[in-house]
C-alpha positions as a Markdown table, in Angstrom:
| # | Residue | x | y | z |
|---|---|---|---|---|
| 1 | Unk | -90.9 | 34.5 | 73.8 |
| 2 | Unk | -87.5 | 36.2 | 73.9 |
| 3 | Unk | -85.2 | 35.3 | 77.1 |
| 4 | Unk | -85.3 | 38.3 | 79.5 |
| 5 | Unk | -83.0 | 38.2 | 82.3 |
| 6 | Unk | -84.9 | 38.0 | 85.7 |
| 7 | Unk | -83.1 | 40.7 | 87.6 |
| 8 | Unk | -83.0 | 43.6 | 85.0 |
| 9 | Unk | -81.3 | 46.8 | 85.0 |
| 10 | Unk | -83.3 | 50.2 | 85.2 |
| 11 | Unk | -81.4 | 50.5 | 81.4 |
| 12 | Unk | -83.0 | 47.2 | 80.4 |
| 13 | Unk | -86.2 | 48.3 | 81.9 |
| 14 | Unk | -86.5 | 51.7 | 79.9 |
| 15 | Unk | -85.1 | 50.3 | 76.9 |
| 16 | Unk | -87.8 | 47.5 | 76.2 |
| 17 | Unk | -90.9 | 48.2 | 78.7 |
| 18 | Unk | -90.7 | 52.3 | 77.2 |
| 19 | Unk | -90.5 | 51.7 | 73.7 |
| 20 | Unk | -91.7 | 55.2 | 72.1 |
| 21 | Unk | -94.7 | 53.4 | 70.6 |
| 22 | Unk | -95.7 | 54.0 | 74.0 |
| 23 | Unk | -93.8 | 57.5 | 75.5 |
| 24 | Unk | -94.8 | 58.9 | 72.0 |
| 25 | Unk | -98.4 | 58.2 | 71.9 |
| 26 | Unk | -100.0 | 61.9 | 71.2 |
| 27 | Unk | -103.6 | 60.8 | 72.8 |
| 28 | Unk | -103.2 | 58.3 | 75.4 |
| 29 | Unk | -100.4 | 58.7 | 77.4 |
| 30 | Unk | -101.1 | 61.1 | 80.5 |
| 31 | Unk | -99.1 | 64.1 | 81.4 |
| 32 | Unk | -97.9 | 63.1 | 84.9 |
| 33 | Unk | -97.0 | 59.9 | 82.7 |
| 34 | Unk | -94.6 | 62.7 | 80.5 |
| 35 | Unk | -93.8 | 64.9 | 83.6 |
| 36 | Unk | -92.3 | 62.2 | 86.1 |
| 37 | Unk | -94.0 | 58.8 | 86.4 |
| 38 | Unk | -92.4 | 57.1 | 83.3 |
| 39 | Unk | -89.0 | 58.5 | 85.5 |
| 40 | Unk | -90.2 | 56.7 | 88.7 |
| 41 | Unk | -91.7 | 53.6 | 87.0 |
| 42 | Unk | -88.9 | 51.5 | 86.0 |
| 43 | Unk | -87.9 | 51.2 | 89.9 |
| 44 | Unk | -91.5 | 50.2 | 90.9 |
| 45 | Unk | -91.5 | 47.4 | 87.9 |
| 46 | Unk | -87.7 | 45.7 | 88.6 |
| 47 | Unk | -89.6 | 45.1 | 92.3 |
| 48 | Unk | -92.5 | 43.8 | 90.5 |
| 49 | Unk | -91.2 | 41.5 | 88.4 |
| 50 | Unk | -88.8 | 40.1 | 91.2 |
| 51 | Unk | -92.3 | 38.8 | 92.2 |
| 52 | Unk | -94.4 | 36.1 | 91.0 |
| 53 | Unk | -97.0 | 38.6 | 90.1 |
| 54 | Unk | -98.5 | 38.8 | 86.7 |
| 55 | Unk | -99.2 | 42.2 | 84.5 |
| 56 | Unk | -102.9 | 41.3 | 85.3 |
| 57 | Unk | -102.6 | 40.8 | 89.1 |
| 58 | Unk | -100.5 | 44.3 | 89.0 |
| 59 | Unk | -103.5 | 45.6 | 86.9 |
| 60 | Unk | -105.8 | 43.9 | 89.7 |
| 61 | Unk | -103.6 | 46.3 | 91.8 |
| 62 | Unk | -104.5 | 49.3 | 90.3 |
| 63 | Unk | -108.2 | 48.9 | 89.8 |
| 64 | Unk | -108.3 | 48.5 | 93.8 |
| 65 | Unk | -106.1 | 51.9 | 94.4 |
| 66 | Unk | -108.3 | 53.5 | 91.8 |
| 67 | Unk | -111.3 | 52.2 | 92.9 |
| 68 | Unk | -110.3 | 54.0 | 97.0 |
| 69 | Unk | -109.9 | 57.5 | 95.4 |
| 70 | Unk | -113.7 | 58.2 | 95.3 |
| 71 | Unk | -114.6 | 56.9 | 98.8 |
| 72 | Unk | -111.6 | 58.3 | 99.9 |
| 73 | Unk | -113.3 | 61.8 | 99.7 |
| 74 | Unk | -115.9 | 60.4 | 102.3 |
| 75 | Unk | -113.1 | 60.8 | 104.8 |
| 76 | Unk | -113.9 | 64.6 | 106.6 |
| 77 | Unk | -111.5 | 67.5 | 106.4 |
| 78 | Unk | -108.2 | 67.9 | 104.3 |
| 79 | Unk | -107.5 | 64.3 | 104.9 |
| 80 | Unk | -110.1 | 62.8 | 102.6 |
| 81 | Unk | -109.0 | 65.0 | 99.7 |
| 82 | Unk | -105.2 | 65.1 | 100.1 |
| 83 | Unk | -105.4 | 60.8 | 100.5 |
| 84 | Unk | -107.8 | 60.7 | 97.3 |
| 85 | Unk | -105.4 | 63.1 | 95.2 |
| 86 | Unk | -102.4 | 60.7 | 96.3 |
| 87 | Unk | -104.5 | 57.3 | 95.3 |
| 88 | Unk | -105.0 | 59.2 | 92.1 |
| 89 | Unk | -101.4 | 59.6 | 91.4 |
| 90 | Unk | -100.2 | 56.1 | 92.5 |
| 91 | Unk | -103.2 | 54.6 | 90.4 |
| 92 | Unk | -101.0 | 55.9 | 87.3 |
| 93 | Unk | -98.2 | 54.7 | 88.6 |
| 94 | Unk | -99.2 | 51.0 | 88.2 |
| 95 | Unk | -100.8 | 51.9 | 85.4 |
| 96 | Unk | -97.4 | 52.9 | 83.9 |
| 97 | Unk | -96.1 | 49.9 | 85.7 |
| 98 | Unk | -98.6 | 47.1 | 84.6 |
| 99 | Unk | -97.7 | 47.8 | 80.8 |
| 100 | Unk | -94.2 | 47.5 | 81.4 |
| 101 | Unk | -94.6 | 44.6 | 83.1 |
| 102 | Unk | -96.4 | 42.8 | 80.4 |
| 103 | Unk | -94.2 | 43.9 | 77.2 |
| 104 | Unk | -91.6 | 42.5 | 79.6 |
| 105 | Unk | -92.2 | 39.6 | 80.0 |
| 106 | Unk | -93.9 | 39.4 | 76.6 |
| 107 | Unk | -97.9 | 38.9 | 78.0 |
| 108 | Unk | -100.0 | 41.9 | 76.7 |
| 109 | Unk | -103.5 | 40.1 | 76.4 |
| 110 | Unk | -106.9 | 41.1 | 75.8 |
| 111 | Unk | -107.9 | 40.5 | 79.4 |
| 112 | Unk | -105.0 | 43.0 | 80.8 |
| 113 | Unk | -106.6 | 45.7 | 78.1 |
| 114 | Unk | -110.3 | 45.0 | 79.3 |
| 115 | Unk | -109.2 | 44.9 | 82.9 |
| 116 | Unk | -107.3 | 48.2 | 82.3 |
| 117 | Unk | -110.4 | 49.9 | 81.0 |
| 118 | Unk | -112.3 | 48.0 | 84.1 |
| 119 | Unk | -110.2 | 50.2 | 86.4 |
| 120 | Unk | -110.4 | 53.4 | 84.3 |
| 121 | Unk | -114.5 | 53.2 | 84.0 |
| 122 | Unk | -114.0 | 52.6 | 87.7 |
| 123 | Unk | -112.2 | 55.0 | 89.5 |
| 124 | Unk | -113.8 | 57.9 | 87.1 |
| 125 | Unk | -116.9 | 57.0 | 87.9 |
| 126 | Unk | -117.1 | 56.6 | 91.3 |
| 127 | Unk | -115.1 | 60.3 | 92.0 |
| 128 | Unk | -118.1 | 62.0 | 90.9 |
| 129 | Unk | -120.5 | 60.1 | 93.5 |
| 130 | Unk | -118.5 | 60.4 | 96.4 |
| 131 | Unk | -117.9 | 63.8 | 95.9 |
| 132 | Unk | -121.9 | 64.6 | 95.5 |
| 133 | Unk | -122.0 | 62.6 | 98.8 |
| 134 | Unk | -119.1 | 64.5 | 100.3 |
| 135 | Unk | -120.5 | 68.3 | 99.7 |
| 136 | Unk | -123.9 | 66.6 | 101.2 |
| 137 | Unk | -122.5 | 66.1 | 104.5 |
| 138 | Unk | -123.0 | 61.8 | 104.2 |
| 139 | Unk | -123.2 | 60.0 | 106.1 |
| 140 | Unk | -123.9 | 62.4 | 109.1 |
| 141 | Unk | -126.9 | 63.9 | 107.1 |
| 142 | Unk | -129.5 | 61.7 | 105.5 |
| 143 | Unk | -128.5 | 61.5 | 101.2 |
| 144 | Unk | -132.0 | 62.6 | 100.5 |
| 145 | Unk | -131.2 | 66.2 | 102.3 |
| 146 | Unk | -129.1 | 67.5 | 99.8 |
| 147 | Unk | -129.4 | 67.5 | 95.6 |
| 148 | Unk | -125.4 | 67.1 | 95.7 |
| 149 | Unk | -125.6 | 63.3 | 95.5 |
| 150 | Unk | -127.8 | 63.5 | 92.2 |
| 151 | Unk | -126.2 | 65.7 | 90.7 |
| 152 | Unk | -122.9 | 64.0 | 91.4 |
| 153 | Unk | -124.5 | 60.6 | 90.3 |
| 154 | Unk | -125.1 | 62.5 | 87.0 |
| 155 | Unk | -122.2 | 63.9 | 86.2 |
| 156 | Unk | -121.0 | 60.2 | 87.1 |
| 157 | Unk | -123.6 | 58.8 | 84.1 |
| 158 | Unk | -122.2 | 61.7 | 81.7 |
| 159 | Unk | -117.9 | 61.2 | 82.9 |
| 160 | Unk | -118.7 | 57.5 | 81.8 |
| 161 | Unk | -120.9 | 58.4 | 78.4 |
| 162 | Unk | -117.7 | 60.5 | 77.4 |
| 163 | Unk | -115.6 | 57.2 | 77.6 |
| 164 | Unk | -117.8 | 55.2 | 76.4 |
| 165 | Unk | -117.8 | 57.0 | 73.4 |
| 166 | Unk | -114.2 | 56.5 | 72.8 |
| 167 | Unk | -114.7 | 52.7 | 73.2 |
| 168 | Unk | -117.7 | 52.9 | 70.8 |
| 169 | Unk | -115.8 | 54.1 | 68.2 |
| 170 | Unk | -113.2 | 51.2 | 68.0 |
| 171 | Unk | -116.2 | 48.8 | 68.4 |
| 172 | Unk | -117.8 | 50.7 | 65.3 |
| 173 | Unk | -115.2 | 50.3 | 63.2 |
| 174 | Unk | -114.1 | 46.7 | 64.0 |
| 175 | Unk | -117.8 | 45.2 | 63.6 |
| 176 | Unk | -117.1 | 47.4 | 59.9 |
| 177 | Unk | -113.9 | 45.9 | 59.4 |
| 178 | Unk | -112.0 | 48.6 | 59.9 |
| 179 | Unk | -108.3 | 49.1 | 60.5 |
| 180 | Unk | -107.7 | 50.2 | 64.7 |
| 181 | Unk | -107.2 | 53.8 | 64.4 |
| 182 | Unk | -103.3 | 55.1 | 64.4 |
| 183 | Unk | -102.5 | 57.1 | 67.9 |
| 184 | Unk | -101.1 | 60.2 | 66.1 |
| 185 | Unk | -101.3 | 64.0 | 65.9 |
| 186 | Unk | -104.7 | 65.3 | 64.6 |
| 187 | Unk | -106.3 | 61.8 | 64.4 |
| 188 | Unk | -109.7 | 63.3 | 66.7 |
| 189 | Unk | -109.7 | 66.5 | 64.7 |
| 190 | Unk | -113.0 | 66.9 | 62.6 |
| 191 | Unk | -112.4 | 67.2 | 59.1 |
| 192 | Unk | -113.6 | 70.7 | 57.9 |
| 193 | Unk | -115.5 | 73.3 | 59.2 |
| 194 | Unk | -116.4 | 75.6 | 62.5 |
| 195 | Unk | -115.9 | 72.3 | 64.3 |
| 196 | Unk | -112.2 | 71.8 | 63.8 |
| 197 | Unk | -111.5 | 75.0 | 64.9 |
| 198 | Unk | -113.1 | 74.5 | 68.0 |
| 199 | Unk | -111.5 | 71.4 | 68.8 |
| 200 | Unk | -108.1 | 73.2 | 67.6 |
| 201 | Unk | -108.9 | 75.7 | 71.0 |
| 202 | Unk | -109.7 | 72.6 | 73.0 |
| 203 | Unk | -105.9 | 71.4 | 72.5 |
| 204 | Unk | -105.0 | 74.4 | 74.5 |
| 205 | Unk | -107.9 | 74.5 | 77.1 |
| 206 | Unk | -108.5 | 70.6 | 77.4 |
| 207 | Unk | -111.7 | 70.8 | 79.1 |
| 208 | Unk | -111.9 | 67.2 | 78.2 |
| 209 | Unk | -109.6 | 66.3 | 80.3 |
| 210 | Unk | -110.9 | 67.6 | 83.6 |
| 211 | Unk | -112.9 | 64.1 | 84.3 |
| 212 | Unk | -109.9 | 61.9 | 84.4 |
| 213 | Unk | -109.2 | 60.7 | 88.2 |
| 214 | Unk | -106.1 | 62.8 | 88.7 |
| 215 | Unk | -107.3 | 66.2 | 87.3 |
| 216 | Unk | -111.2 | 65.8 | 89.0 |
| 217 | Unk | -109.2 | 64.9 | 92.2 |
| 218 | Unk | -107.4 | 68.4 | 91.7 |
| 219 | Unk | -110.5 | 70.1 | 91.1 |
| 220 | Unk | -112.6 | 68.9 | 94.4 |
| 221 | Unk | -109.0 | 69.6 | 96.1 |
| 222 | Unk | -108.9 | 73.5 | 94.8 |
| 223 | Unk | -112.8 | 73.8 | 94.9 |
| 224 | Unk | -114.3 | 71.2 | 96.6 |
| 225 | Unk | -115.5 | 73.0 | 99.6 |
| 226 | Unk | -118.1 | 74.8 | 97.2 |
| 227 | Unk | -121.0 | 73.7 | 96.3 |
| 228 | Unk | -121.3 | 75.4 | 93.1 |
| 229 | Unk | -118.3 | 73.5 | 92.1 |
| 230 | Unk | -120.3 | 70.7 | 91.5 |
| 231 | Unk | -123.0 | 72.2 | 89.3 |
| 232 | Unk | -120.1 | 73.7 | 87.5 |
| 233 | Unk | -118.7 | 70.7 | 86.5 |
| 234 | Unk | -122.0 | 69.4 | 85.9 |
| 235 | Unk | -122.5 | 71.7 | 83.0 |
| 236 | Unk | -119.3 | 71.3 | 81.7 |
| 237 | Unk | -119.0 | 67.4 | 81.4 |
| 238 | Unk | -122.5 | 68.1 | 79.3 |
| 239 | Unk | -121.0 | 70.4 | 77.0 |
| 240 | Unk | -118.1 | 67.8 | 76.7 |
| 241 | Unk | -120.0 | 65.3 | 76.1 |
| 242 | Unk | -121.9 | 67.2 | 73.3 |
| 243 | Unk | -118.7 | 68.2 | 71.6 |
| 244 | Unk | -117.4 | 64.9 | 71.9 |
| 245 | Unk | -120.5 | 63.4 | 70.2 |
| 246 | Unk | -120.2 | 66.1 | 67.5 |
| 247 | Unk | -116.8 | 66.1 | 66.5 |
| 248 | Unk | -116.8 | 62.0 | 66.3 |
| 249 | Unk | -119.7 | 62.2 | 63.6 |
| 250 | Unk | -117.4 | 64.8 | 61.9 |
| 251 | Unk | -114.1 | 62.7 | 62.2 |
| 252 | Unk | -112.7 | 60.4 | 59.7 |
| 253 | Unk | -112.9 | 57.9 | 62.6 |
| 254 | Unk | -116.2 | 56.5 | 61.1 |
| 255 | Unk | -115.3 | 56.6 | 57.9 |
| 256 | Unk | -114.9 | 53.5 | 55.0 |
| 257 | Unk | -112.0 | 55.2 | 53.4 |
């Protein structure tokens, strides 16, 4: 393990906790990540690591925040929603910050990336749940009055499908003996045919994305006081998931060669 010193520079930070095998990853580095948080984070991680905390515990950290976003929408009014779109923001945050942490003090472990995925799983699942609950007035109205909290507790089963499916792909390949697949440009495009020219449009409208914590959180915050919103979005996690199941099969992803 390389000597780091224990009261780092911001410079320091950036220079070996942002390496851009991470800020250049074309799939799985988030936009706010691109638009301010990798800005912000450095500050949050020199505190951090002037603590006895490990990247695990700060991962602990943000599977709790992630984990208040849904139930946070139980609160009535604005408040619920404007808390829940903060918790998603800050659950990035340590996200951002838990990495950097770890390839700081040289500890990325398999247990950090399962716990990561832990909080992920989490967080997107449970949005979908308490916002059904939310447009069905619980708990001041009885949960069987409404259809909102099954439909919400489906579209909860599909958001959770559509990451498993991700997962299931990396599993696929290393129970095959398969390289892990490169994070790079086009990697997810299907190799020929009507379906790479879909997915081609869905790099522009991202559909996709709409299921992650922070953008779901923006969409019960712009239309959350509809109930139509929910069958909306209902209907499009199906189609999602659908497309996502399609354009896997069609990939090189499962491929020998």
């Amino acid at each position: 393990m390389a000597t780091r010193p224990s009261r780092p520079t911001i410079a320091q930070i950036r220079e070996i906790s942002q390496p851009i095998s991470v800020t250049g990853r074309s799939t799985s580095e988030h936009w706010i990540a691109d638009l301010y948080q990798r800005r912000i984070s450095p500050y949050l991680t020199r505190i951090l690591l002037r603590t006895p905390i490990t990247a695990n515990g700060v991962t602990w950290l943000m599977i709790l925040v992630g984990a208040s976003i849904g139930p946070s929408l139980l609160i009535p009014g604005w408040q619920g929603i404007a808390i829940a779109l903060l918790l998603s923001h800050l659950q990035m945050l340590i996200d951002c910050c838990d990495g950097e942490v770890a390839r700081w003090r040289e500890t990325k472990s398999p247990m950090g990336i399962f716990l990561d995925k832990l909080g992920h799983y989490l967080a997107e699942g449970l949005i979908p749940i308490c916002f059904g609950l939310r447009l069905a007035n619980w708990p001041t109205e009885a949960v069987t009055n409404s259809i909102y909290p099954f439909l919400g507790a489906l579209l909860s089963l599909l958001v959770i499908v559509n990451k498993g499916l991700n997962d299931a792909v990396h599993v696929a390949r290393a129970f095959s003996g398969l390289p892990k697949i490169q994070d790079k440009s086009g990697i997810n495009m299907p190799t020929k045919g009507i379906l790479r020219k879909l997915r081609k449009i869905f790099n522009f409208i991202p559909a996709q994305r709409m299921f992650h914590s922070v953008e779901f959180t923006m969409y019960v915050a712009i239309f959350g006081t509809l109930g139509e919103s929910l069958k909306i979005a209902l209907g499009i996690a199906l189609f999602v998931t659908v497309g996502h199941i399609a354009a896997i099969v069609s990939s090189a992803k499962l491929r020998n060669n």
